[in-house]
C-alpha positions as CSV (number, residue, x, y, z in Angstrom):
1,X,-10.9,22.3,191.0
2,X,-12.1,22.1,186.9
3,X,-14.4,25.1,185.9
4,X,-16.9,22.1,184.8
5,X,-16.8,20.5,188.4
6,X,-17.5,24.1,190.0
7,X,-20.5,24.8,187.7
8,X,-22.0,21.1,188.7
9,X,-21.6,21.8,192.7
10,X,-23.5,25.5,192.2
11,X,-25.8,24.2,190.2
12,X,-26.2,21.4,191.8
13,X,-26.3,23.4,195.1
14,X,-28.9,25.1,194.6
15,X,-31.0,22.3,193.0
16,X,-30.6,20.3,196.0
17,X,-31.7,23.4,198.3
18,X,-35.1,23.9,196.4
19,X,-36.1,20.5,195.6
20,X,-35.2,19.6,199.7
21,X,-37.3,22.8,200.8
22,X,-40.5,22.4,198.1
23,X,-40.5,18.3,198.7
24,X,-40.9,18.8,202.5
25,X,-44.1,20.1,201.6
26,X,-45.3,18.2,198.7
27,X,-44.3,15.1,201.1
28,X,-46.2,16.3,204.2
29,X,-49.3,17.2,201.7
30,X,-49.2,13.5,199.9
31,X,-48.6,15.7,196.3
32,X,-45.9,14.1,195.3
33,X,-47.6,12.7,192.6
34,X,-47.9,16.0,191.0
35,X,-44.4,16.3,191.2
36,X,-44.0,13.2,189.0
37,X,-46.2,14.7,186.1
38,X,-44.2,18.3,185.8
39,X,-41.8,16.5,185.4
40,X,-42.9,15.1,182.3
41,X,-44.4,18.3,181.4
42,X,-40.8,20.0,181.9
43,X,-39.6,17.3,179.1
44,X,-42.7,18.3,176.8
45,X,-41.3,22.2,177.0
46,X,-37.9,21.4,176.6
47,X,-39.1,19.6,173.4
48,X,-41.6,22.0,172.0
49,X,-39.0,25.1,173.1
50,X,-36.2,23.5,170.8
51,X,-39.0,22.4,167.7
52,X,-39.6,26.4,168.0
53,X,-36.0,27.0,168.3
54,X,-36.6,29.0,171.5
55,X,-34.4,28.5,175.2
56,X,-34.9,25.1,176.5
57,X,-35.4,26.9,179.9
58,X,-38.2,29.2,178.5
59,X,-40.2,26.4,177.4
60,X,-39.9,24.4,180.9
61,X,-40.9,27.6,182.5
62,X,-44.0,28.4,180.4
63,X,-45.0,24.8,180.3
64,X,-45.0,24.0,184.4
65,X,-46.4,27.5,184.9
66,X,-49.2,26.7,182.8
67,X,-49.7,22.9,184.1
68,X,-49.8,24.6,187.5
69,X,-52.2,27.3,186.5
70,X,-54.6,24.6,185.3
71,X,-54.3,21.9,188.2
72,X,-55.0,25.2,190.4
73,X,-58.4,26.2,188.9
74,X,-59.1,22.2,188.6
75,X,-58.4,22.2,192.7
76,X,-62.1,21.9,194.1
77,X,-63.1,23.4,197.9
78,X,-59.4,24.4,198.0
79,X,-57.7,21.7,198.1
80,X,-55.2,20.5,195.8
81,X,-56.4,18.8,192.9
82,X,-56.6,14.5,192.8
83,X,-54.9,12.0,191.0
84,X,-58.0,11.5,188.4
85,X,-57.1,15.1,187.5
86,X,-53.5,15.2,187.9
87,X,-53.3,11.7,185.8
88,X,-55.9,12.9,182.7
89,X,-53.1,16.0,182.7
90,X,-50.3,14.0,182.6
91,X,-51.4,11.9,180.2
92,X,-52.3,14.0,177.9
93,X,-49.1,16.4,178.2
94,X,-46.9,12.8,177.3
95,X,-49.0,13.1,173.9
96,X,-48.2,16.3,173.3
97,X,-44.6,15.7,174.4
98,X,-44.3,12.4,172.3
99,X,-45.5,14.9,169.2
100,X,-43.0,17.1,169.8
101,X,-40.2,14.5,170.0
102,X,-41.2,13.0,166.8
103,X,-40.8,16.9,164.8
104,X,-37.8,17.7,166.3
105,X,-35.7,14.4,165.6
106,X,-37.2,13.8,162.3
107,X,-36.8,17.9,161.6
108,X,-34.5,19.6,163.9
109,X,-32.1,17.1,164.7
110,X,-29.8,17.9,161.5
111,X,-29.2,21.4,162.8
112,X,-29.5,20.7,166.4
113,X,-27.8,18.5,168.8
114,X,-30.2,15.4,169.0
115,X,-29.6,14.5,172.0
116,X,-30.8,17.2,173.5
117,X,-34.0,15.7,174.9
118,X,-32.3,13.0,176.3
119,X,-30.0,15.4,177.9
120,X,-33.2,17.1,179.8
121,X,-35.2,13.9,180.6
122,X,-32.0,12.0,182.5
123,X,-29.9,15.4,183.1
124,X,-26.3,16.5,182.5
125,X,-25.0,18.2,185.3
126,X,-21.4,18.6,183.7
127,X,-22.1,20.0,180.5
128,X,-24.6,22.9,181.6
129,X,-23.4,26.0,180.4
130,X,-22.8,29.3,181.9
131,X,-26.2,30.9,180.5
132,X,-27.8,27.9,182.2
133,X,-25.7,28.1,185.6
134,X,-27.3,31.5,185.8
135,X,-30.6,30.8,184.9
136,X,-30.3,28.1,187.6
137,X,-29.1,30.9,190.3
138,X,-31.4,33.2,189.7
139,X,-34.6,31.2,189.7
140,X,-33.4,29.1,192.4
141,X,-33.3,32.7,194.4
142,X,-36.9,33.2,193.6
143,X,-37.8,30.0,194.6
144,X,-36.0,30.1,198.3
145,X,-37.0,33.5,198.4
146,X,-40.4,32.4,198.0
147,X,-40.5,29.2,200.5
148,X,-39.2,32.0,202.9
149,X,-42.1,34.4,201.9
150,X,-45.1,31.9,202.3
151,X,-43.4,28.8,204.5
152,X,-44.9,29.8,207.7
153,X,-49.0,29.6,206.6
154,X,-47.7,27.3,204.1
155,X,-47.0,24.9,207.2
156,X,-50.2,26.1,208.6
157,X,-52.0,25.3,205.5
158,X,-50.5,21.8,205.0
159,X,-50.8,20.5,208.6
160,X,-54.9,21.3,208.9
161,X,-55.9,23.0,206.2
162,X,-59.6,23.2,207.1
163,X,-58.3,25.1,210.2
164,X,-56.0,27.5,208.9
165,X,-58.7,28.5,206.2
166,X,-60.9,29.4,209.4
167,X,-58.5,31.2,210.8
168,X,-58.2,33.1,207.4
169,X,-55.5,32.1,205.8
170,X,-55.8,31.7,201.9
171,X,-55.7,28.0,201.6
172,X,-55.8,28.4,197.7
173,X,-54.1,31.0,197.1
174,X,-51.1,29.2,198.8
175,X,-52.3,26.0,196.8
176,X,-51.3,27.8,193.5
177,X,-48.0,29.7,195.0
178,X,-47.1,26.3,195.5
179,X,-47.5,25.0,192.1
180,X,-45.9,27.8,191.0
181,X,-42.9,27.2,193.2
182,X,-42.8,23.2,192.2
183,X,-42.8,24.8,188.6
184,X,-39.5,27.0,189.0
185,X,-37.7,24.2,190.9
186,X,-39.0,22.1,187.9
187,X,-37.4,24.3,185.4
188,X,-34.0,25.2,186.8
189,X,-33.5,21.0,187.8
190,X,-34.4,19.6,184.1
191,X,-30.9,20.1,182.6
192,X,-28.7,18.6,185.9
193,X,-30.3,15.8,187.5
194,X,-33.0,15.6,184.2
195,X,-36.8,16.2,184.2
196,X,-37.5,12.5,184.6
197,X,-35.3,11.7,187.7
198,X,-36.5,15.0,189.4
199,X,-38.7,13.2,191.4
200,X,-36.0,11.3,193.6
201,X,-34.5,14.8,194.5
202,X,-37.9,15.8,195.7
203,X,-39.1,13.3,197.2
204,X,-36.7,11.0,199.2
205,X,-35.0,13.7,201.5
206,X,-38.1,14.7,202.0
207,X,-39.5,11.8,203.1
208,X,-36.4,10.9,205.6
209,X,-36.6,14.6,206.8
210,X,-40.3,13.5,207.4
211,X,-40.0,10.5,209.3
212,X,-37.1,12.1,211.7
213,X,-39.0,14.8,213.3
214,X,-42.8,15.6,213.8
215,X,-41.5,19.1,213.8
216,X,-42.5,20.9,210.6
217,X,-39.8,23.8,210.9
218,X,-37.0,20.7,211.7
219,X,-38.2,19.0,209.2
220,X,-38.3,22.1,206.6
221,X,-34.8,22.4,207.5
222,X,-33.7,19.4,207.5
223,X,-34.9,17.9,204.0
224,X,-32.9,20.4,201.8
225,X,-29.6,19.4,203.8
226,X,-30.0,16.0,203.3
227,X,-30.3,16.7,199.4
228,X,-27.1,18.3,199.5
229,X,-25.4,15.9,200.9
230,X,-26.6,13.8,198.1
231,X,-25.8,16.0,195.6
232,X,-22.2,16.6,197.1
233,X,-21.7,12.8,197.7
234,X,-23.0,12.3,194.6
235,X,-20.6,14.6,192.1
236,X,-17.8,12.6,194.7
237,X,-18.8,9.3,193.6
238,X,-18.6,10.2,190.3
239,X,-15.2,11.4,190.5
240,X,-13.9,8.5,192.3
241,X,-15.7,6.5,189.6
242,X,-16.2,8.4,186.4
243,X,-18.2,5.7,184.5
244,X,-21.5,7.0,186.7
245,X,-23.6,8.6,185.4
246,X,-24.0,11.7,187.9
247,X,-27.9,11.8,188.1
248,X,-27.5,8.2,189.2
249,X,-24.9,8.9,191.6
250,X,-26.9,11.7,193.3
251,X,-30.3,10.0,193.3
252,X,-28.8,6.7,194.5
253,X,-27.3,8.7,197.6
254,X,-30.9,10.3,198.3
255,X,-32.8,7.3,198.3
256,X,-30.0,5.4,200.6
257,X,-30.7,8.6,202.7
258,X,-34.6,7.6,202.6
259,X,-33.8,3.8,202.9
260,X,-31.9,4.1,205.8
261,X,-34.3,6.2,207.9
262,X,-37.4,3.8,206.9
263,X,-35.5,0.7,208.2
264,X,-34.5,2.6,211.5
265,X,-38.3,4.2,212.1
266,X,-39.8,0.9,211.3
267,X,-37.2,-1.4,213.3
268,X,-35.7,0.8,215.4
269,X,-36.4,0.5,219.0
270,X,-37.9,4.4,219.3
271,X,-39.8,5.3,216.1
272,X,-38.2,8.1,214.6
273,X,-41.2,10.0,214.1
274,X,-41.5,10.7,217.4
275,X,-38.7,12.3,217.9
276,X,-39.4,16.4,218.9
């Protein structure tokens, strides 16, 4: 096995665990659209970390950290914040990224590689680096680690919210732990499957882990094993047909994963939701 190949199945490993285990719950809390705008914002840090000439990864962590913070205090009664709020954001982090883009080709791009903000809005799983691979390790550590920590209220919290905040549980709190989560898996999936295309990962195992089982510990489970078989199907297809581009490959696999459950729970003769 290449040394480059290696790299792109840890990384890509442990991109596919987070995203599966964070979209479960962005899917079972209808967030996913706040998914979609960090990961424009990650592309907006990227940008403004290489116009400072800072890490790449630095600047993706600052800028979903801070997004997070802010859609956090802008969550009302303790619930996550709506799409008015999460859309005047998101708009208004493009500008900023657009600015950013504009100084560092016009600037930067003589001394720098100018293709690196294409590289973090699509991905490039098999030229990250071995600074990078770590990075990727280690804050897709914290990030299990921390789905592990909070997962159980978290469930609690997402299935009846107005319940578990009776019963004491810190609705909010877990709100912004969260966001903060969302952030780190934000950050350490920018440079392999690309800030833009993010979303897929999150989202469509999710969602087929969703419609398989009502069970939310199943379905916890079950949504970041499905994006590793994406991921590892994926980098396959690629080999067998090198001309893919491996963020396509992978993403195409996850949504064929989503595609086929939807046709079976909405034709199939026993909805798949049901099943327990």
């Amino acid at each position: 096995m290449t040394s480059y190949l290696r790299d792109a199945l840890v990384v890509g490993s442990v991109v596919a665990i987070c995203a599966g285990l964070v979209g479960y719950f962005l899917v079972s809390r209808a967030q996913v659209f706040t998914a979609d705008s960090f990961g424009h914002v990650a592309f907006t840090g990227a940008l403004g970390a290489l116009v400072a000439g800072l890490d790449p990864f630095l600047g993706i962590l600052i800028a979903t950290f801070a997004v997070g913070g802010i859609l956090a205090l802008l969550a009302e009664r303790g619930r996550h914040a709506d799409d008015v709020t999460i859309g005047s954001t998101f708009a208004w982090i493009l500008g900023v990224g657009a600015f950013f883009a504009s100084i560092y080709t016009t600037n930067r791009s003589a001394e720098h590689n100018g293709r690196a903000g294409i590289t973090y809005l699509f991905g490039s799983i098999f030229s990250i680096t071995s600074q990078q691979v770590r990075w990727v390790v280690v804050l897709g550590a914290i990030a299990v680690i921390g789905v592990v920590v909070i997962g159980r209220p978290l469930l609690f919290a997402s299935i009846d919210p107005a319940v578990a905040a009776a019963r004491g549980v810190p609705v909010r709190v877990l709100d912004g732990v969260l966001l903060a989560l969302l952030a780190v898996v934000t950050t350490v999936a920018a440079p392999t499957v690309g800030s833009l295309l993010l979303l897929g990962l999150l989202a469509a195992p999710a969602g087929a882990a969703y419609l398989l089982t009502v069970r939310p510990l199943y379905g916890l489970l079950l949504s970041p094993a499905l994006a590793l078989a994406a991921t590892w199907f994926g980098l396959l297809l690629v080999e067998w047909v090198p001309r893919l581009p491996p963020s396509f490959a992978i993403l195409a696999v996850a949504t064929a994963e989503f595609v086929a459950t939807f046709l079976a729970h909405r034709f199939g003769r026993r909805p798949l939701r049901g099943v327990r």
